[in-house]
N, C-alpha and C positions, 0 to 999 in steps of 0.2 A: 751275553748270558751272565745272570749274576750269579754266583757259588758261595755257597759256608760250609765249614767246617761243622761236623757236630758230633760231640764228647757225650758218653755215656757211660752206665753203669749196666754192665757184662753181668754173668751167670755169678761169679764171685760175692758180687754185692747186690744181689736180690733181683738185676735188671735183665733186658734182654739184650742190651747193646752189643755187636759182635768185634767190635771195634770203632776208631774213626767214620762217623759218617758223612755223608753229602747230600747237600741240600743245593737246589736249581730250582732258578726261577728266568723266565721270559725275560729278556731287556725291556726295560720300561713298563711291564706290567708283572713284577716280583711279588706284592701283596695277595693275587689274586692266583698265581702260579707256582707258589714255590710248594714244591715236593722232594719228598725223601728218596734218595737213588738208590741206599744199601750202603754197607761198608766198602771204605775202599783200603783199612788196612784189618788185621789178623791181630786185636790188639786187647788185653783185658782189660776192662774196666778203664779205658782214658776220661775221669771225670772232668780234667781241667784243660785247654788248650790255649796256647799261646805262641806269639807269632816272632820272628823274627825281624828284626828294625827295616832290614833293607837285602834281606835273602828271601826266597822260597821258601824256606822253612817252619814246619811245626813243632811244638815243643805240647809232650802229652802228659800230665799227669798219673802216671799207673796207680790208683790212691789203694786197690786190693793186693797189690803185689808192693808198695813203697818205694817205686823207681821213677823215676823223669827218664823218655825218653827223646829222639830226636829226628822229624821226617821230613824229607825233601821231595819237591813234586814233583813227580816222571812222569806227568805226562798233561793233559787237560782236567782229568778227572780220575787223577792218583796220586796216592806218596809211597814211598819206599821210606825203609828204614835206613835213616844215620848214622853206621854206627849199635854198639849196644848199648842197651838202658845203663845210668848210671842209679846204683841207691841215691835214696835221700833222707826218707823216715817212712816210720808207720804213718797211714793214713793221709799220705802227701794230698794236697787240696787244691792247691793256687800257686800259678808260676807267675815271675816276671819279671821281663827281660831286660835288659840296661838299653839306652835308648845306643850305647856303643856298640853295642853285640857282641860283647867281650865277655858276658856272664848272666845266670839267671836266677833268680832266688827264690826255691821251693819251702813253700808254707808244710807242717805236717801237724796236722788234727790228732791223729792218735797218740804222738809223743811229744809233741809239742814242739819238735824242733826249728829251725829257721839255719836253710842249707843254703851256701854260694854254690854254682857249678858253672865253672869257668866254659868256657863256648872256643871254637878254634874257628882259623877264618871263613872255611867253609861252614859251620854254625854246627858243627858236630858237638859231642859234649865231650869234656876233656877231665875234669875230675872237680869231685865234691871236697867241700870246708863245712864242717860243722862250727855255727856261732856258739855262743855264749848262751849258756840255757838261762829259761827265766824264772827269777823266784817270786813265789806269793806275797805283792807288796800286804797283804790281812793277813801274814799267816805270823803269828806273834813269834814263833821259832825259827823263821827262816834266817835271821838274820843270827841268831842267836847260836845255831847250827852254824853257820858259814865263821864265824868267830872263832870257833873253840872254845863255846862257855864262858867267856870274856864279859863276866856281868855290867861292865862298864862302856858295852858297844850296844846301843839302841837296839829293838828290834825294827824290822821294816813295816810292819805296823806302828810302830810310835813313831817314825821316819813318814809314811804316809801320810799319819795324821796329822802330825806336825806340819805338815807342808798344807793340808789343805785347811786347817785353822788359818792359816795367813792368808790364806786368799788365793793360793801358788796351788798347779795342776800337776807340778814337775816334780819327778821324783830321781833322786840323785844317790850317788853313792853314800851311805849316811858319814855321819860325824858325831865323833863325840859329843861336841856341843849345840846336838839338836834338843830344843826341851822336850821334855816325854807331856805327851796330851793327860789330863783328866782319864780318870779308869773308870771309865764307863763304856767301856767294850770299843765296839768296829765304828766307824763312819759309815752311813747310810746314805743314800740318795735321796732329798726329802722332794716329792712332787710337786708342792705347793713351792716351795722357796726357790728351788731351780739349783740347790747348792747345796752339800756337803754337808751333811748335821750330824750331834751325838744324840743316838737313840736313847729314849725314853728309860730310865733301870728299872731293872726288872725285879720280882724276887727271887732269892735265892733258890729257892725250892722249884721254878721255872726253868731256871737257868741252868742246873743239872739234869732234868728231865727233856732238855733240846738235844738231839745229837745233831750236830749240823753235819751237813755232806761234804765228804771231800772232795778238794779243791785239786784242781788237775791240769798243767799247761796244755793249751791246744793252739798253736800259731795259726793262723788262718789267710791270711791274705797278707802281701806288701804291695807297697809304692814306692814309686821314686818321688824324692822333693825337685823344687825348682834348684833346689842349691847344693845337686848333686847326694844328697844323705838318703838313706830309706829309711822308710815308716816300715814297720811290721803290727798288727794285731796278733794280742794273746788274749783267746775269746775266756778262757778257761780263769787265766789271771785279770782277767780286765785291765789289759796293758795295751798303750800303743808307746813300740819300742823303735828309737831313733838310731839309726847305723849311720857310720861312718865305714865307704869302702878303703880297703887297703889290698896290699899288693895279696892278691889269691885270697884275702880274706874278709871278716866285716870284725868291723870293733864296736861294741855299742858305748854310744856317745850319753844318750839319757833316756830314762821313761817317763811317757806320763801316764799317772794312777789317777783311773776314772771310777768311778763309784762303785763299789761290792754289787756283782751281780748283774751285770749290765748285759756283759757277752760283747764286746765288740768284736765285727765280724768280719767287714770289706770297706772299702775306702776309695775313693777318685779326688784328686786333688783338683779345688778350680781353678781359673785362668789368675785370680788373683795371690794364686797361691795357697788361697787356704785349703786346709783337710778336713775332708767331710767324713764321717766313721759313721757306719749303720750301726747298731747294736740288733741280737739277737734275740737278748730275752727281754730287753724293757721297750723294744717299739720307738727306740727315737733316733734320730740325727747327733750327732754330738761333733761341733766346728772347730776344728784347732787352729793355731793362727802361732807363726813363730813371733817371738820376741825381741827385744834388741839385743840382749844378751845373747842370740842364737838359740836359745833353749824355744820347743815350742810348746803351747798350754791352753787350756778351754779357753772357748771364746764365746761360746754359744751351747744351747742345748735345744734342741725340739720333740716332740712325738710324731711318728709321720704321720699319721691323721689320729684324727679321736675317735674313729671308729674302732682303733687297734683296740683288742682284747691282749693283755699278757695273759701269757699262759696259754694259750691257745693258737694266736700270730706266730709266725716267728720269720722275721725280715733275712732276705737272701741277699741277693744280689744290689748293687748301688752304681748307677748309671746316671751320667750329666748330658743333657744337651750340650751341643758344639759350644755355643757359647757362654755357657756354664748356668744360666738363668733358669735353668728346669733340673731337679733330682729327682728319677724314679728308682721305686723300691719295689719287691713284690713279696706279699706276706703270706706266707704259706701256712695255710689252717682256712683263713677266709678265702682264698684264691684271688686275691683281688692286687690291684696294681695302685700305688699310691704315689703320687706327683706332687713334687714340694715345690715352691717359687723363691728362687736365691736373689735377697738382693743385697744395696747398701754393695759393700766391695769383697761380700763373698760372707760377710759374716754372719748374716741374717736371714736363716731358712724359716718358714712358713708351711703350711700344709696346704695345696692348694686342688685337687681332686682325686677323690678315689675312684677306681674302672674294674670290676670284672676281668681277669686275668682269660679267661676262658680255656685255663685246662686245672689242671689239679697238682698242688707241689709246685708253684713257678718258681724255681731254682735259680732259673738263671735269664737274661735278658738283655740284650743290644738293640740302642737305637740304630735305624737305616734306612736314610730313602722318605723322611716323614712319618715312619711308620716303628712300632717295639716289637721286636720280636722276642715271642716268649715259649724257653722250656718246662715245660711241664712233667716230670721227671715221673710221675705215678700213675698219669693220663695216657704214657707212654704217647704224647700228642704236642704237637707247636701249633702257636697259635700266633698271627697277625692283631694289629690293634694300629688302628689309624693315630694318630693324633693333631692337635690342633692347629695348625699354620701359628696363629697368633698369640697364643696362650700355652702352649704346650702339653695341654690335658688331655687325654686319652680319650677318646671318642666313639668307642665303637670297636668289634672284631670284624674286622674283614674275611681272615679264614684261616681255616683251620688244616692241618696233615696231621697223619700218623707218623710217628719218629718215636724208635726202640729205647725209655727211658732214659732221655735226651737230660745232659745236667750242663752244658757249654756251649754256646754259640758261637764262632769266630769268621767273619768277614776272611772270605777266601781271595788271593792277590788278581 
């Protein structure tokens, strides 16, 4: 009998989830059979789940109460609690785990944090390190603030910009002798060019009449590299932030600054090492690829199909085929499922069919078995989707359960 894990959103945050739930399905006929059994822990709001490398263990997101907690299975079709929740941050979102089992790194959406929490050998949790908060590489003050008024140290806006005039994605502790860009405001993301531009000037009398929105850290997901470092997203900053682990803590090593506005959201590294980053608000792919220098930087840019509407989409979850050759997304506004084609040595994504998600809100989603299994978080419903032996495209809903504003999927041992 196959088992998953599945994470939701409790009375706290708008759902009906009662905690952890389970999901059963038939050996050898799971697409046509899997259904929802009830909770089997007493748990609020678990949004995120994640698994332990080589224990029994679950590791649960509490995203309305700001805790990671820790559960171990007693039994065929139970977990007990580990131990008690450790904090992490407001709005914690995404766990993940070191392939050692020595530690796990909680994402938080509402304050943007980026938390270690060290793991004991039984996979209990043992205690939180808060990182290095992140600043607005657009925000012309932040640097300026962290100086002390020091009118001779850049901002991280002219540090950004500076960096992406050169052709460079990486953004580094600044220097004095970076040159300051042209003042002509922020760096844009131009569609057509696929790169970095200065917007158009405005007039005056426009450009007092903008209030623009503020800008607010939200961490959102990590990964681990091949070469031991973590990748972090900061959807709020448009950052993806390079860690170096250290003894109990993380040091961050560099960032790189992606285009105003993007939202980078979740990430799977492929087999050849590159990192793929969804974005949230502009519907694309964006491929980072490290360098020789060790620093890592754009390699690529895609939109997952050209169906996507901004403003309306807004891409969740980012899932590879085993062999890294297929990306799906799922864009919630259309409900539909979009599948990219990776080739070349990982740095060249493609859009290669869009599917009907067949619930509403797909949040979240894991390959299994030939098949994606997709939450649908507002349908309060999962849904089956065949896909294609040869091509990897999505082909069809095989079926559908009900499941209590279901936002995580996890392959049960």
């Amino acid at each position: 009998m196959t088992q998953f894990w599945v994470g939701g959103y409790g009375a706290g945050m708008g759902g009906d989830a009662d905690g952890i739930g389970l999901l059963e399905g038939d050996e050898g006929r799971e697409p046509a059979t899997l259904a929802y059994r009830g909770a089997v822990t007493q748990t609020a709001s678990p949004s995120w789940l994640a698994r332990h490398p080589s224990l029994d263990v679950v590791y649960a997101a509490l995203e309305g109460d700001g805790t990671v907690q820790a559960f171990a299975r007693s039994g065929q079709s139970a977990l007990a609690p580990l131990g008690r929740p450790v904090a992490a941050g407001d709005g914690v979102c995404h766990l993940a785990v070191a392939s050692s089992g020595s530690y796990l790194i909680a994402s938080c959406y509402g304050d943007g944090r980026v938390v270690r929490v060290d793991l004991s050998a039984d996979g209990s949790l043992v205690k939180s390190t808060l990182a290095a908060h992140a600043q607005d590489p657009y925000d012309p003050d932040a640097a300026l603030d962290a100086a002390g008024d020091d009118p001779a140290q850049p901002s991280a806006q002219e540090v950004a910009a500076a960096m992406l005039r050169s052709g460079s994605m990486t953004f580094e502790q600044p220097a004095a002798e970076v040159e300051a860009p042209p003042r002509s405001g922020l760096l844009l993301f131009d569609d057509v060019l696929g790169f970095n531009t200065p917007p158009a000037p405005e007039p005056q009398a426009a450009v007092e009449e903008t209030e623009q929105p503020a800008r607010s850290s939200h961490a959102h997901a990590a990964a681990f590299l091949p070469d031991g470092r973590i990748a972090t997203t900061d959807l709020g900053f448009d950052l993806v932030r390079i860690w170096r682990p250290t003894q109990g803590g993380l040091t961050l090593d560099h960032e790189v600054v992606l285009p105003m506005g993007i939202g980078p959201r979740h990430m799977v590294v492929h087999p050849s090492g590159h990192l793929h980053v969804v974005t949230e608000y502009s519907c694309e792919i964006f491929t980072l690829a490290v360098q020789p220098d060790g620093r890592w930087a754009l390699a690529a840019a895609t939109t997952v199909t050209p169906a996507a509407e901004i403003g309306t989409d807004f891409p969740a979850e980012l899932a590879r085929s085993r062999d890294g050759e297929t990306l799906y997304t799922a864009l919630r506004g259309s409900n539909t499922i979009a599948a990219l084609r990776v080739r070349g040595a990982g740095e060249t994504v493609e859009p290669l069919a869009l599917a009907e998600s067949g619930v509403d809100w797909p949040r979240h989603h894991l390959i299994h078995d030939g098949a994606l299994l997709v939450a649908g978080q507002r349908s309060n419903e999962l849904s089956v989707l065949d896909l294609d032996d040869r091509t990897g495209a999505p082909r069809g809903i095989l079926h559908r359960t009900p499941a209590p504003a279901p936002t995580s999927l996890l392959l049960a041992r």
